[in-house]
N, C-alpha and C positions, 0 to 999 in steps of 0.2 A: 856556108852550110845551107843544102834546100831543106825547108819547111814546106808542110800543108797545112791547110787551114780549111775552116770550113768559113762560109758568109750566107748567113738565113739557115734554112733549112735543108737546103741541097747544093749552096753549087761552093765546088771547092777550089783554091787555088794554088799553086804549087809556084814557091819561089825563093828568093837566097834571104835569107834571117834578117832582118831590121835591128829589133828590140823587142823585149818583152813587156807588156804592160800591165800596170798595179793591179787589176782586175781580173788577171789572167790569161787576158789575147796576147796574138802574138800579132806583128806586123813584121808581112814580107815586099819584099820589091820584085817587082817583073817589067822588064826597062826601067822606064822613067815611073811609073806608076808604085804606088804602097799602098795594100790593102790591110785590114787589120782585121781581122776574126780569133774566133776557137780554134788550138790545135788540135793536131787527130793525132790521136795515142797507139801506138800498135799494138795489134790483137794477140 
């Protein structure tokens, strides 16, 4: 499943679902890489 996320205050990243984390973030992967931020909720 693709995810976005945001990290900081503007840059966002779009990539296949990790896990979700205790706090709320979520963590995606884009290749080899795993980001973790806020989801963006649809409007």
């Amino acid at each position: 499943m693709i995810k976005t996320i945001v990290i900081g205050s503007c840059v966002s990243v779009q990539g296949t679902f990790v896990k979700a984390l205790a706090n709320g973030h979520v963590v995606v992967r884009v290749g080899q890489t795993e980001f973790a931020g806020r989801p963006v909720v649809a409007a």
